[in-house]
DRENDO-1510 file (C-alpha; in Angstrom, 1 decimal, always signed):
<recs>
REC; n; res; u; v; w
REC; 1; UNK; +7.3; +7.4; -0.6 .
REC; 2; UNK; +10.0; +4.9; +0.2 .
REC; 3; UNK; +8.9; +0.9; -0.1 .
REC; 4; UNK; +8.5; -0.8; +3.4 .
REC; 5; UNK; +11.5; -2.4; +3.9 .
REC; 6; UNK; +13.4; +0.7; +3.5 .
REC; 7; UNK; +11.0; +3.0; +5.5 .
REC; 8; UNK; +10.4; +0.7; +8.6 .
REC; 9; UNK; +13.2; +0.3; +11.0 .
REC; 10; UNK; +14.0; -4.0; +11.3 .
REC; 11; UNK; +16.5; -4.0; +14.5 .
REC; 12; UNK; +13.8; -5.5; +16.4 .
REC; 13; UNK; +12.3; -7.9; +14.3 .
REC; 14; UNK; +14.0; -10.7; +16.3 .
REC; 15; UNK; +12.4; -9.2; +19.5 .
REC; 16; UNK; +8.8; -9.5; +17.7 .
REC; 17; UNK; +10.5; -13.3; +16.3 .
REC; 18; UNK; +10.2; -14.0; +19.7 .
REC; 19; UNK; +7.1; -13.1; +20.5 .
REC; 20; UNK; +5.3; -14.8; +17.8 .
REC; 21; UNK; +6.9; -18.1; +18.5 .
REC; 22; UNK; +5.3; -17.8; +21.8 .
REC; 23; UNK; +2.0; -16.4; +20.7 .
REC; 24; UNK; +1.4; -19.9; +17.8 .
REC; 25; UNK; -0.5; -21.8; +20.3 .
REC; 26; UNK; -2.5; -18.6; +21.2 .
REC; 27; UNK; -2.0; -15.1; +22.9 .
REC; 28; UNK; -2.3; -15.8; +26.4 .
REC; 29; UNK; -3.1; -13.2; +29.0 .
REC; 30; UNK; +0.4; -14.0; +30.5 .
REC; 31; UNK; +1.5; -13.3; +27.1 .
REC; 32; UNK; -0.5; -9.7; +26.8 .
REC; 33; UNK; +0.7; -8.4; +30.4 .
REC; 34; UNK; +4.4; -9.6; +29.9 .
REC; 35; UNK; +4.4; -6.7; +26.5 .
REC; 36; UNK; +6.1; -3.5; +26.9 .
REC; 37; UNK; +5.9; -1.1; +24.7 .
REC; 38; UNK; +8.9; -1.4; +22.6 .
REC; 39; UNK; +7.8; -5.1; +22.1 .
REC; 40; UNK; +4.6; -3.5; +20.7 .
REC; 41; UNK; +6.6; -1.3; +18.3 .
REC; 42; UNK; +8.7; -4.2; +17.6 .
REC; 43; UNK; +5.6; -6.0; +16.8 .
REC; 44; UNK; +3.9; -3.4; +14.5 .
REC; 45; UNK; +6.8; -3.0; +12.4 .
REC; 46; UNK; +7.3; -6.7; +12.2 .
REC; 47; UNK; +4.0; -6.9; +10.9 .
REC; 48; UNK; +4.5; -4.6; +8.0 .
REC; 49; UNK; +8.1; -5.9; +7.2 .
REC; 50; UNK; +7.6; -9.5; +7.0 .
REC; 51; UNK; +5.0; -9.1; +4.5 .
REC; 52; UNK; +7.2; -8.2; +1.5 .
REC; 53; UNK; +9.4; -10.6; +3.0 .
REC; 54; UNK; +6.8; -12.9; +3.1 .
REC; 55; UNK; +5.9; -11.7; -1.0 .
REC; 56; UNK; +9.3; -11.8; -1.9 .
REC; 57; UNK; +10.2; -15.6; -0.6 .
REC; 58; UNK; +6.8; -17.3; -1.5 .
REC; 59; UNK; +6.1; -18.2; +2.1 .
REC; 60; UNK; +2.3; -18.5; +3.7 .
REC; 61; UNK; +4.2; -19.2; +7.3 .
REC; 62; UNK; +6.3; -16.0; +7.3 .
REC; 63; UNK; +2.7; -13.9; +6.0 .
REC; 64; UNK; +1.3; -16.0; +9.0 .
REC; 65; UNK; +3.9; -14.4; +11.6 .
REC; 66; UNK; +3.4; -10.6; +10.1 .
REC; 67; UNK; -0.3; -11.0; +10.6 .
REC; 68; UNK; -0.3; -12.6; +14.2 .
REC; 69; UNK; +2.1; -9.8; +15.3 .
REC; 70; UNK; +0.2; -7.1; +13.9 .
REC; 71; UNK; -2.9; -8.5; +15.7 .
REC; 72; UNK; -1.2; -8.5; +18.9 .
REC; 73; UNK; -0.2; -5.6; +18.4 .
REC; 74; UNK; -3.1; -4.2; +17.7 .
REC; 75; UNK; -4.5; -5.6; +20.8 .
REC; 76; UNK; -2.5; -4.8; +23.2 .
REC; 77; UNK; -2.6; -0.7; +22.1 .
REC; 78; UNK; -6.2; -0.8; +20.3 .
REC; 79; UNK; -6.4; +2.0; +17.6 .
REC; 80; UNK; -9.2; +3.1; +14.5 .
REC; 81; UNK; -10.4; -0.1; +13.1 .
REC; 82; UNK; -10.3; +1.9; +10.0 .
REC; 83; UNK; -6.2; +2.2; +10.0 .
REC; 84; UNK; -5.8; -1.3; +10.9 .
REC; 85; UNK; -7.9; -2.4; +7.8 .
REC; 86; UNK; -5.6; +0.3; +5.8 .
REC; 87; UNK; -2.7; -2.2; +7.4 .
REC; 88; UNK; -4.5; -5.4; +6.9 .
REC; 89; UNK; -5.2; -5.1; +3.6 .
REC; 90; UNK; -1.6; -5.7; +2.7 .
REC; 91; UNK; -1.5; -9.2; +4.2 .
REC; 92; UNK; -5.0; -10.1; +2.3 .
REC; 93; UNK; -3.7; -8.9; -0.8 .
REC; 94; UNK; -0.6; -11.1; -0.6 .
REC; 95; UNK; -2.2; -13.9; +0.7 .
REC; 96; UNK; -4.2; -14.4; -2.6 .
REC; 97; UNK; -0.9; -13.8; -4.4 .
REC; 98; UNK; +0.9; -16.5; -2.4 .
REC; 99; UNK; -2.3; -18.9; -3.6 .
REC; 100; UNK; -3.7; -19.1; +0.1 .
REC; 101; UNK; -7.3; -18.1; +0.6 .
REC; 102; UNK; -7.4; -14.7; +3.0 .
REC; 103; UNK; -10.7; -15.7; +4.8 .
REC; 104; UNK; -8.9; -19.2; +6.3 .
REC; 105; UNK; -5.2; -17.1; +6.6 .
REC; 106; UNK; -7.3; -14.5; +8.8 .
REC; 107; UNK; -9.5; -17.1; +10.7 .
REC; 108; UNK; -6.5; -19.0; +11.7 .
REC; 109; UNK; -4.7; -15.9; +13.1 .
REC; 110; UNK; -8.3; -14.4; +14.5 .
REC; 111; UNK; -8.4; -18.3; +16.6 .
REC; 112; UNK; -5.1; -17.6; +18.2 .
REC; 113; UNK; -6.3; -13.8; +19.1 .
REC; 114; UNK; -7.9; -13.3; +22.7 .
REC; 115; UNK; -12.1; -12.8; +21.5 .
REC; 116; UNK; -12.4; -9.6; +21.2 .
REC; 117; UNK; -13.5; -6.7; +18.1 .
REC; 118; UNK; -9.5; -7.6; +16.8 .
REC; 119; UNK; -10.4; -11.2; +16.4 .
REC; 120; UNK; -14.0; -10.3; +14.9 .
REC; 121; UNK; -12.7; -7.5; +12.4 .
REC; 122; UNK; -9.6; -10.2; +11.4 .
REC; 123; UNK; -12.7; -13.2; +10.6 .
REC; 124; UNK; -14.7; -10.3; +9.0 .
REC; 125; UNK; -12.1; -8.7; +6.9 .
REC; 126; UNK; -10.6; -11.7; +5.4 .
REC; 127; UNK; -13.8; -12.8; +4.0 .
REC; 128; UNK; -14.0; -9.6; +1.7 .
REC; 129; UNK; -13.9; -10.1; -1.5 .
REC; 130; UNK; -12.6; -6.1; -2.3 .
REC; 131; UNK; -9.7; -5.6; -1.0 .
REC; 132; UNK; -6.8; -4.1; -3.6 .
REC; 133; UNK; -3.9; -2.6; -3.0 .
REC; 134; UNK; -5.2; +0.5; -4.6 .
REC; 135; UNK; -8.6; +0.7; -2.7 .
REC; 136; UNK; -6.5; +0.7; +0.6 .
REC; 137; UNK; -4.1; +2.9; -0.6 .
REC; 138; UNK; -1.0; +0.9; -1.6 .
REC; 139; UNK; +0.6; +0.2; -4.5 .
REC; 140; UNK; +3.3; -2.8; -5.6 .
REC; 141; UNK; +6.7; -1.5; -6.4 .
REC; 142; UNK; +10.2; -3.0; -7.5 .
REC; 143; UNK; +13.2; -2.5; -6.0 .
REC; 144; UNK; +17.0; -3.7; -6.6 .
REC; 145; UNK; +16.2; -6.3; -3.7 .
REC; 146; UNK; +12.8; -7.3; -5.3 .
REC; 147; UNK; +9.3; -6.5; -5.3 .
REC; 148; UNK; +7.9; -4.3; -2.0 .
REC; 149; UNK; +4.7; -2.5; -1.0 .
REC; 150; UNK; +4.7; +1.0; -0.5 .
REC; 151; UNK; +1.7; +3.7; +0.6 .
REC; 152; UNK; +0.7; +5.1; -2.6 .
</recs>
């Protein structure tokens, strides 16, 4: 299986910037109703993309933007709390890499989330103390352009 940054499309990522920026004070309703569904791609695949970025550059802020766009994301389009865990898991695991504790990355992103089961399972998953690449299904590979994630 091909490593994130090669398998997920990034033309939008600037579309999802975008979003983000206007989402760090909190996700308004305004906010919610203005996404179509392209920005909602834009905004899952921004969420898995930035996240190797994010491991590759040393930076909490950009692992701060992939997680708020995946939670608005996930939202917005609400799916199995089971595949957005499988997602998710990615950002805790890097978080402890980057030196940041997961339980305050996700509580600061679940405060900026509408209330909601997305919020709760955000507070409730970055508390875990299990959560490996390998339990979720992912595993750490290098590339020429540095170290990526990839579904195992």
């Amino acid at each position: 299986m091909q490593p994130n940054l090669e398998r997920i499309p990034g033309y939008d990522d600037a579309r999802a910037e975008v979003i983000v920026r206007r989402a760090q004070d909190g996700v308004t309703a305004d906010l919610m109703n203005s996404l179509e569904r392209r920005d909602v791609l834009a905004l899952g695949r921004y969420g898995i993309r930035q996240i190797s970025i994010a491991l590759r550059t040393g930076s909490p802020e950009i692992l701060r933007a992939a997680l708020l766009a995946t939670g608005i994301a996930e939202v917005r389009d609400g799916g199995d709390p089971r595949d957005l865990m499988i997602g998710v898991a990615l950002h805790h695991v890097v978080a402890r890499h980057l030196g940041l504790s997961p339980s305050a990355l996700f509580d600061d992103v679940a405060a900026r989330l509408p209330d909601g089961p997305v919020a709760v399972l955000f507070r409730e998953f970055g508390a875990r103390q299990d959560v490996t690449l390998k339990a979720f299904g992912w595993q750490l590979v290098q590339t020429a352009s540095g170290p990526d994630l990839s579904p195992a």
